[in-house]
KOLKOL-864406 format. One record per residue: residue in one letter; residue number from 1; x, y, z of N, C-alpha, C in turn. Coordinates in steps of 0.05 Angstrom, whole numbers, always signed. Layout:
<pts>
@res=A, n=NUM, nx=X, ny=Y, nz=Z, cax=X, cay=Y, caz=Z, cx=X, cy=Y, cz=Z;
...
</pts>
This chain:
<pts>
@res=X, n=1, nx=+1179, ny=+1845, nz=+1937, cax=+1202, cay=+1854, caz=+1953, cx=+1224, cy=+1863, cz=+1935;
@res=X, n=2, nx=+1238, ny=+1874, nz=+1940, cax=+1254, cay=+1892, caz=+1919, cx=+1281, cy=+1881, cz=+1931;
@res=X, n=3, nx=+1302, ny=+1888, nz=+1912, cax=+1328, cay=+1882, caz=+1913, cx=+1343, cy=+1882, cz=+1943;
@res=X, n=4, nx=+1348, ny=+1910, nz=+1949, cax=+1358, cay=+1922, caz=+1973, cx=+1341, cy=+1907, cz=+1999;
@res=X, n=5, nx=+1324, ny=+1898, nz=+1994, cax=+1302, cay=+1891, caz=+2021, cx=+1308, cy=+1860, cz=+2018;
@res=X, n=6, nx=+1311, ny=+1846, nz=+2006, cax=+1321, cay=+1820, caz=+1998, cx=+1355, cy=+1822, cz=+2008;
@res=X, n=7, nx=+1367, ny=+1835, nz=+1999, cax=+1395, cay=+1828, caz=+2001, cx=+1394, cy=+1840, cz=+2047;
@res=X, n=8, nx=+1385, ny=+1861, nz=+2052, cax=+1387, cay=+1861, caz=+2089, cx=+1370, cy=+1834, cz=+2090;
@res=X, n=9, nx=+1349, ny=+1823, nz=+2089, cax=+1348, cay=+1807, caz=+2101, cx=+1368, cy=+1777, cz=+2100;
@res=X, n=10, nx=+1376, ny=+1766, nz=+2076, cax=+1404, cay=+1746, caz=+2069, cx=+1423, cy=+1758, cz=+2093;
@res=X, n=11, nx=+1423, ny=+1786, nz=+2092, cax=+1457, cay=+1796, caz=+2105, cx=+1448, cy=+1791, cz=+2142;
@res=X, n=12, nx=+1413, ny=+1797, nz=+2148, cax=+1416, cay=+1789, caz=+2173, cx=+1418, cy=+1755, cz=+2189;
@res=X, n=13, nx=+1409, ny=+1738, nz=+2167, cax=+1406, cay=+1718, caz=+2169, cx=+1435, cy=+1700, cz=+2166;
@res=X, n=14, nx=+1455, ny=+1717, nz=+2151, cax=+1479, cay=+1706, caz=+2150, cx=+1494, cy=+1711, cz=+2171;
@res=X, n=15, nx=+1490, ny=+1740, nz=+2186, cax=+1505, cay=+1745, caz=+2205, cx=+1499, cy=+1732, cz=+2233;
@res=X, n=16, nx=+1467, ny=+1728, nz=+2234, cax=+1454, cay=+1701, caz=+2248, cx=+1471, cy=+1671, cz=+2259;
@res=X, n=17, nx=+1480, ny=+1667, nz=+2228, cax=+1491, cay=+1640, caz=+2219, cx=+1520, cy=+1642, cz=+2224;
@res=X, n=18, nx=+1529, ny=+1661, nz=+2228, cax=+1558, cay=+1658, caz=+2225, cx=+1577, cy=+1656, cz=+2200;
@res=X, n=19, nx=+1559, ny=+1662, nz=+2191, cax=+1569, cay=+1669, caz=+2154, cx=+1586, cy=+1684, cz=+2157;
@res=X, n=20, nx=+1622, ny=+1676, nz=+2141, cax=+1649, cay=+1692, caz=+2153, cx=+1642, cy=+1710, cz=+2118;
@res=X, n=21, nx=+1665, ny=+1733, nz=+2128, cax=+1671, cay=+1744, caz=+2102, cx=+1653, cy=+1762, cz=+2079;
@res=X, n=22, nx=+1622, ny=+1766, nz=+2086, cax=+1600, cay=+1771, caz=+2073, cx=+1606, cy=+1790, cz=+2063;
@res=X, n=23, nx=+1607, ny=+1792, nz=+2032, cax=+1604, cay=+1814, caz=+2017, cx=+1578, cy=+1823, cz=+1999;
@res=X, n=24, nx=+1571, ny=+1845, nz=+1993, cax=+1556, cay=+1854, caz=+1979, cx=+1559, cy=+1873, cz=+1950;
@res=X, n=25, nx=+1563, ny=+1861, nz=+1925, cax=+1565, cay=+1872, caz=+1900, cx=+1542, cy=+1879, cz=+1886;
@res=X, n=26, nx=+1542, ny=+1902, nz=+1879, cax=+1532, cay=+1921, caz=+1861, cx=+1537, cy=+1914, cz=+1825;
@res=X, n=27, nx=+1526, ny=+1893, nz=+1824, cax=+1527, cay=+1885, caz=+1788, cx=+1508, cy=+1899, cz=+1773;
@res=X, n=28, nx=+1488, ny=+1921, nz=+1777, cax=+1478, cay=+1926, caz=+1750, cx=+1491, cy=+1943, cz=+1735;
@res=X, n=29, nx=+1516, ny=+1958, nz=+1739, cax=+1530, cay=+1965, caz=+1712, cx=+1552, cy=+1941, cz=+1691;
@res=X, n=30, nx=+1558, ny=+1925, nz=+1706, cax=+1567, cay=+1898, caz=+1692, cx=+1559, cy=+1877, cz=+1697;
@res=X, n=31, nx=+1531, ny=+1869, nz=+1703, cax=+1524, cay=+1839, caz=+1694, cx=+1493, cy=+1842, cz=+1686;
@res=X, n=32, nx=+1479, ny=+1827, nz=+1668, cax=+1452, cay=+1838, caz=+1672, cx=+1432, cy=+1814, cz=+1673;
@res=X, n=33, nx=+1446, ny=+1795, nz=+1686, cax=+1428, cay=+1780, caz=+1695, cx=+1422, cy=+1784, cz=+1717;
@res=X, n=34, nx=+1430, ny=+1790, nz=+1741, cax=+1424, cay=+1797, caz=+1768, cx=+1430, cy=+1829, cz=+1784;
@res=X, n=35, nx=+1421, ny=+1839, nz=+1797, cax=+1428, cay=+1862, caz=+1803, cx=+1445, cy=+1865, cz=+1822;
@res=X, n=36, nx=+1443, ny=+1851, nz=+1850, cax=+1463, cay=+1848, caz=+1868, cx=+1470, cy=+1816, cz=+1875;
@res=X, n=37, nx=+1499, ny=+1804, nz=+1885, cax=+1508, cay=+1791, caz=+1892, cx=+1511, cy=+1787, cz=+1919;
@res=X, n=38, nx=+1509, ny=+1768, nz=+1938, cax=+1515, cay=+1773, caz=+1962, cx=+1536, cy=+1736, cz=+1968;
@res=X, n=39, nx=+1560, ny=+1743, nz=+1973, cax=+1580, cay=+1725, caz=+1972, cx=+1585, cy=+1720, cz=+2008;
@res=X, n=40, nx=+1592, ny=+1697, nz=+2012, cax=+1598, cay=+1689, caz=+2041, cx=+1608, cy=+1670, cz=+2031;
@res=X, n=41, nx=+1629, ny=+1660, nz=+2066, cax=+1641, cay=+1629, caz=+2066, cx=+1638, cy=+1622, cz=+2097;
@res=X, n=42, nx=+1641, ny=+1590, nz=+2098, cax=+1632, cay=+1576, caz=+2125, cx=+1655, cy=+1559, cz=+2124;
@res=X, n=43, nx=+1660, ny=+1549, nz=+2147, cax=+1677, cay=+1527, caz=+2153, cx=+1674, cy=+1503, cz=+2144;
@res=X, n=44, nx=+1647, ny=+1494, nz=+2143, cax=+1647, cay=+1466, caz=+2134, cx=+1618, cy=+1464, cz=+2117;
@res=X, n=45, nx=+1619, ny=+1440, nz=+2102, cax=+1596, cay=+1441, caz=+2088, cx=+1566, cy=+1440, cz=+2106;
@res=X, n=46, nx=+1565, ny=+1425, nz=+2134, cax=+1541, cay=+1432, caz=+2142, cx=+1530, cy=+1456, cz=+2159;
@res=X, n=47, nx=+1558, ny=+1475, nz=+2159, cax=+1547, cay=+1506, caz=+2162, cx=+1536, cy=+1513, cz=+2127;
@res=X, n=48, nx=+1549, ny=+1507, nz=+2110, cax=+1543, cay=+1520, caz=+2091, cx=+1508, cy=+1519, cz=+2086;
@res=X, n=49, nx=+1508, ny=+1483, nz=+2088, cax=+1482, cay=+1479, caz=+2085, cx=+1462, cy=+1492, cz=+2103;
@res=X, n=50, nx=+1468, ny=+1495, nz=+2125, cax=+1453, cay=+1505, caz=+2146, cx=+1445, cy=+1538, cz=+2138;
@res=X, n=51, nx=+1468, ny=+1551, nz=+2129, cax=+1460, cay=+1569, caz=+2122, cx=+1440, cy=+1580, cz=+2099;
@res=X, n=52, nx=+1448, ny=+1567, nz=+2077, cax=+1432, cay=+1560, caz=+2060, cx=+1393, cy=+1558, cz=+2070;
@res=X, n=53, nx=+1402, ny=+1534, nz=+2078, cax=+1371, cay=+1527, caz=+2093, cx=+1350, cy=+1547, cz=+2106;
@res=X, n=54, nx=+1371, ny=+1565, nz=+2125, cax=+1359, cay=+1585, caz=+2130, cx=+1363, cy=+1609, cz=+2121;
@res=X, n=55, nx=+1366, ny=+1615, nz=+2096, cax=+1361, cay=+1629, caz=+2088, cx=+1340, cy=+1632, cz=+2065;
@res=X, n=56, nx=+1335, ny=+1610, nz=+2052, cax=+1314, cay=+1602, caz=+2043, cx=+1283, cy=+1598, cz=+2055;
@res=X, n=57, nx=+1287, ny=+1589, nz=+2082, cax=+1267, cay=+1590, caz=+2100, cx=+1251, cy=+1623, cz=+2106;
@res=X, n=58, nx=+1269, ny=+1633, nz=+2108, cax=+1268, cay=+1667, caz=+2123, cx=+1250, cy=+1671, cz=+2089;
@res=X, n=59, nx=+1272, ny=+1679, nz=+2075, cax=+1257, cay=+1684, caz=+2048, cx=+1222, cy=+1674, cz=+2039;
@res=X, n=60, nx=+1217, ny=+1649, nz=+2040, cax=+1199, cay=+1634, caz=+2037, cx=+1175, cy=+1643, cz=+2067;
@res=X, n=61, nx=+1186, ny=+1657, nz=+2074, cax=+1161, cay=+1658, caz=+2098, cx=+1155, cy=+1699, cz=+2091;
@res=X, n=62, nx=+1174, ny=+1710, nz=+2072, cax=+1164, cay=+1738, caz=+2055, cx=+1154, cy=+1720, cz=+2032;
@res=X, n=63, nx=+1152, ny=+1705, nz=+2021, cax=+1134, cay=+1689, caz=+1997, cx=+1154, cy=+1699, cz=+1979;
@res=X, n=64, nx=+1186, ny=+1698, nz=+1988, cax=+1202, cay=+1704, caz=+1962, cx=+1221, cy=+1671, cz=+1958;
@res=X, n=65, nx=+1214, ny=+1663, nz=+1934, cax=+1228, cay=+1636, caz=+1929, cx=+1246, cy=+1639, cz=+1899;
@res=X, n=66, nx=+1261, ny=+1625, nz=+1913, cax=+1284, cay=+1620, caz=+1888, cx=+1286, cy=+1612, cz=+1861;
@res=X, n=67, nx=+1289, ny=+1622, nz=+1843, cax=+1287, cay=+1611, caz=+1818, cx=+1301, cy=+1584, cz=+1816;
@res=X, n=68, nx=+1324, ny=+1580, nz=+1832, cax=+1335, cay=+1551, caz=+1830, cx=+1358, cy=+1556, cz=+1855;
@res=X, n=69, nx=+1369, ny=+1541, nz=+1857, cax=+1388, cay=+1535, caz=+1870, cx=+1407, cy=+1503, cz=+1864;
@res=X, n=70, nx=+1428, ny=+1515, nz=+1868, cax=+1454, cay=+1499, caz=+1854, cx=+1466, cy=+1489, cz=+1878;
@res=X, n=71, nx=+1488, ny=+1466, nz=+1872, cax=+1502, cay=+1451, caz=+1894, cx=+1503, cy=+1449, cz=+1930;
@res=X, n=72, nx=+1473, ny=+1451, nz=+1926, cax=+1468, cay=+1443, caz=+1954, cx=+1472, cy=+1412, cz=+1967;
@res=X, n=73, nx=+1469, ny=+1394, nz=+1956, cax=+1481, cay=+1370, caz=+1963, cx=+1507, cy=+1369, cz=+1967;
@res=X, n=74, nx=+1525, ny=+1383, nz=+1951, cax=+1562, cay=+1373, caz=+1959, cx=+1571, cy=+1403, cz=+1975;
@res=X, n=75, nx=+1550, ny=+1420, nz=+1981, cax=+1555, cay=+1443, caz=+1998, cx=+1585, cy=+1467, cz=+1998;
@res=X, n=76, nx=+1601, ny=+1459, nz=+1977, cax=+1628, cay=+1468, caz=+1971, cx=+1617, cy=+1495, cz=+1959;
@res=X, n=77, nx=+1601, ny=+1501, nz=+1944, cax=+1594, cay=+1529, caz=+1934, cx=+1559, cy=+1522, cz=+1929;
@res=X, n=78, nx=+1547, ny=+1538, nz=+1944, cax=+1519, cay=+1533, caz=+1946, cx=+1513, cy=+1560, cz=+1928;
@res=X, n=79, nx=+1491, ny=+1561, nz=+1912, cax=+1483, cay=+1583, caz=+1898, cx=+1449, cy=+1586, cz=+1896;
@res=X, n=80, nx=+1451, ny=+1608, nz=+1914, cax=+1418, cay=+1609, caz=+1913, cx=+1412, cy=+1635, cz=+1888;
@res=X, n=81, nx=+1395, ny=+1632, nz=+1874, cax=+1389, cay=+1652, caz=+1851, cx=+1358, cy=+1657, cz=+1854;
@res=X, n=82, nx=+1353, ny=+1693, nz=+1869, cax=+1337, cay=+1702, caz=+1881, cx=+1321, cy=+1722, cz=+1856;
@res=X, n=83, nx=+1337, ny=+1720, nz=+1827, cax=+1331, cay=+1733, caz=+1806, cx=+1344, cy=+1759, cz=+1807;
@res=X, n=84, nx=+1337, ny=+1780, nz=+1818, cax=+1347, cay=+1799, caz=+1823, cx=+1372, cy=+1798, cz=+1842;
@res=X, n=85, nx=+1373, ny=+1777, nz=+1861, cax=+1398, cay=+1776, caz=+1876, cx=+1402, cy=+1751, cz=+1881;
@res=X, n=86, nx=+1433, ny=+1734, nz=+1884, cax=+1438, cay=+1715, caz=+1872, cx=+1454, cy=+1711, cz=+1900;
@res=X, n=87, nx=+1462, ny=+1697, nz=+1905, cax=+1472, cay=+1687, caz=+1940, cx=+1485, cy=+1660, cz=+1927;
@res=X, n=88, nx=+1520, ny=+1673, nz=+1944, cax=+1537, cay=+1657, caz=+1936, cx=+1545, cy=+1643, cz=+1965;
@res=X, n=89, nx=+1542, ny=+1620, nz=+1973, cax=+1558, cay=+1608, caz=+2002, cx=+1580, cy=+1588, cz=+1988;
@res=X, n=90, nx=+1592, ny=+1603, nz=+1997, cax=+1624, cay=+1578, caz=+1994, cx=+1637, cy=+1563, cz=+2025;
@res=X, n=91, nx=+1645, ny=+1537, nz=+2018, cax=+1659, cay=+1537, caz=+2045, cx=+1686, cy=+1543, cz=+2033;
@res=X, n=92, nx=+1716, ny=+1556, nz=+2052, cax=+1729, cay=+1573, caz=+2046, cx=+1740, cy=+1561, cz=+2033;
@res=X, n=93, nx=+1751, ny=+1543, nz=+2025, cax=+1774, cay=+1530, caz=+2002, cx=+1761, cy=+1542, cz=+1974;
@res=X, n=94, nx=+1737, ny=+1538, nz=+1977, cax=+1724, cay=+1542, caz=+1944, cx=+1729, cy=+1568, cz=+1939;
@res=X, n=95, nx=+1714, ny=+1585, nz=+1965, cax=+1715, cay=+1616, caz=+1960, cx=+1741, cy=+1630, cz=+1955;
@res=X, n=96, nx=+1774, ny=+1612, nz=+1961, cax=+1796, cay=+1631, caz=+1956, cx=+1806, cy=+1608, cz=+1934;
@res=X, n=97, nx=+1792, ny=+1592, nz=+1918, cax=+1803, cay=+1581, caz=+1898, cx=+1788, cy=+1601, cz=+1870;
@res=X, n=98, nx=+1761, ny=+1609, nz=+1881, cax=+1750, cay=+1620, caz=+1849, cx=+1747, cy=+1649, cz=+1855;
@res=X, n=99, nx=+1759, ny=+1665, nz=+1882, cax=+1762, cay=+1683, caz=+1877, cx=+1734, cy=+1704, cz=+1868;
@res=X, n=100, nx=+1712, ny=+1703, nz=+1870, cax=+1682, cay=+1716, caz=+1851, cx=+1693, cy=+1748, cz=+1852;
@res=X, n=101, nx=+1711, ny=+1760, nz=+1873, cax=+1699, cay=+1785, caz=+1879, cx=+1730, cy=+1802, cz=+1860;
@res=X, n=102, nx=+1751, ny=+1788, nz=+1852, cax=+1769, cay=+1783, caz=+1844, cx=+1757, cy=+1791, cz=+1809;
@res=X, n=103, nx=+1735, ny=+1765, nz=+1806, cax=+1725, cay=+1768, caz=+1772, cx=+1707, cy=+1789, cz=+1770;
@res=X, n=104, nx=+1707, ny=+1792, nz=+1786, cax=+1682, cay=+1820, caz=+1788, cx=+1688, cy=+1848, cz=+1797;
@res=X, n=105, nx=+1714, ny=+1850, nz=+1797, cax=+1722, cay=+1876, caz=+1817, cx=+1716, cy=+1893, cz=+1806;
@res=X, n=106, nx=+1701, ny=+1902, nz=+1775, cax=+1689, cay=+1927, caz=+1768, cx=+1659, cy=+1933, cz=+1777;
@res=X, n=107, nx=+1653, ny=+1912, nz=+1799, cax=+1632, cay=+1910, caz=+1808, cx=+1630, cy=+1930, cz=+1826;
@res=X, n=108, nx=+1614, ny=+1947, nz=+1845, cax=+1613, cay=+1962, caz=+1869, cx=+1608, cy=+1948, cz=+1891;
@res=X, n=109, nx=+1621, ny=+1953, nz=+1909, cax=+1623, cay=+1940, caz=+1933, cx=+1610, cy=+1951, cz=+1952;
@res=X, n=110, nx=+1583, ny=+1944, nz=+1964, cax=+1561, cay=+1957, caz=+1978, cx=+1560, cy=+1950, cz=+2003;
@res=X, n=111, nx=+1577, ny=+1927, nz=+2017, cax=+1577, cay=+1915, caz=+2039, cx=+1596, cy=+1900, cz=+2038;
@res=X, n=112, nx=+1612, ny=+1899, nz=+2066, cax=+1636, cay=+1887, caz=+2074, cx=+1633, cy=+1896, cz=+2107;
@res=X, n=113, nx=+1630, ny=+1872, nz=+2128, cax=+1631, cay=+1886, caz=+2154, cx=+1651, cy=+1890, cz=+2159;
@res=X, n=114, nx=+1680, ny=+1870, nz=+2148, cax=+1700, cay=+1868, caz=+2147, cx=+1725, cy=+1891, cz=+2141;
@res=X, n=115, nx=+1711, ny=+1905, nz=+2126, cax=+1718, cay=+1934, caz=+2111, cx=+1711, cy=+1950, cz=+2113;
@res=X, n=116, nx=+1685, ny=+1944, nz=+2137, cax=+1665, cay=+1962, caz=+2153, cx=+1652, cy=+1988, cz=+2131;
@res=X, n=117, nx=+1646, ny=+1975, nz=+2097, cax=+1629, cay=+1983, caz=+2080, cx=+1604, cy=+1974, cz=+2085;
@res=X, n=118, nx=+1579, ny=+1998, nz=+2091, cax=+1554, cay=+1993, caz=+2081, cx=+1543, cy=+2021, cz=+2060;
@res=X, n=119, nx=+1542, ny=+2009, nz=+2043, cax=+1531, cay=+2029, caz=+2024, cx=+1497, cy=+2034, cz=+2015;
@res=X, n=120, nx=+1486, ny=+2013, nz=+2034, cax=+1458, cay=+2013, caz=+2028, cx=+1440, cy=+2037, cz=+2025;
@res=X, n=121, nx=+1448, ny=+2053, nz=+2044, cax=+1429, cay=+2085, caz=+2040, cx=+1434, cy=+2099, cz=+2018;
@res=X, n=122, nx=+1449, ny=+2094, nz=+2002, cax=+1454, cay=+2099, caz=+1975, cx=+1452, cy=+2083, cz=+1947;
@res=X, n=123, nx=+1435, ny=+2060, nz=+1956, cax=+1420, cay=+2060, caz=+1937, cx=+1400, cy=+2047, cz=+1942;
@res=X, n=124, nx=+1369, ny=+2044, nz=+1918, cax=+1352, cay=+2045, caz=+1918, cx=+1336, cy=+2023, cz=+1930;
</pts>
């Protein structure tokens, strides 16, 4: 499964979930560990988890699994790392304390419903 086809399915499964704020960054001209980012926040840690959960589930039933995943027990910033795309869930205190899109703003911004950006048909 390729990048772009990985990151719509996260984005439908978040919008599913109620995942607030979902953005989508374009890192392969500045980062080269992952190619796209996809950042969200939830109200509380067992939306976060919930989200998480299923989004991992959805994934795992295309036979795509995570190289790891980070702070899913204290649910404050959950980090799924899809290799090629890396899925950030914050619940919101975390997400306007570290700011990601802020450290990354030379990043391209490919999705925002919020900003009513989708840039997907433009790239690969």
């Amino acid at each position: 499964m390729n990048p772009k086809e990985k990151c719509l399915i996260v984005l439908e499964v978040a919008d599913e979930k109620k995942m607030q704020d979902v953005v989508v960054l374009d890192l392969r001209n500045v980062f080269p560990v992952a190619d796209y980012w996809i950042i969200g926040s939830a109200a509380t840690f067992i939306q976060t988890k919930a989200i998480a959960e299923e989004i991992k589930k959805t994934l795992d039933s295309y036979s795509v699994q995570p190289f790891h995943i980070e702070g899913f027990d204290a649910g404050e910033w959950i980090l799924m790392d899809y290799g090629d795309v890396i899925v950030h869930i914050f619940r919101e205190e975390e997400r306007q304390y570290y700011q990601l899109e802020k450290l990354w703003r030379n990043a391209l911004l490919v999705y925002s419903k919020e900003l009513q950006v989708n840039k997907f048909n433009e790239i690969d």
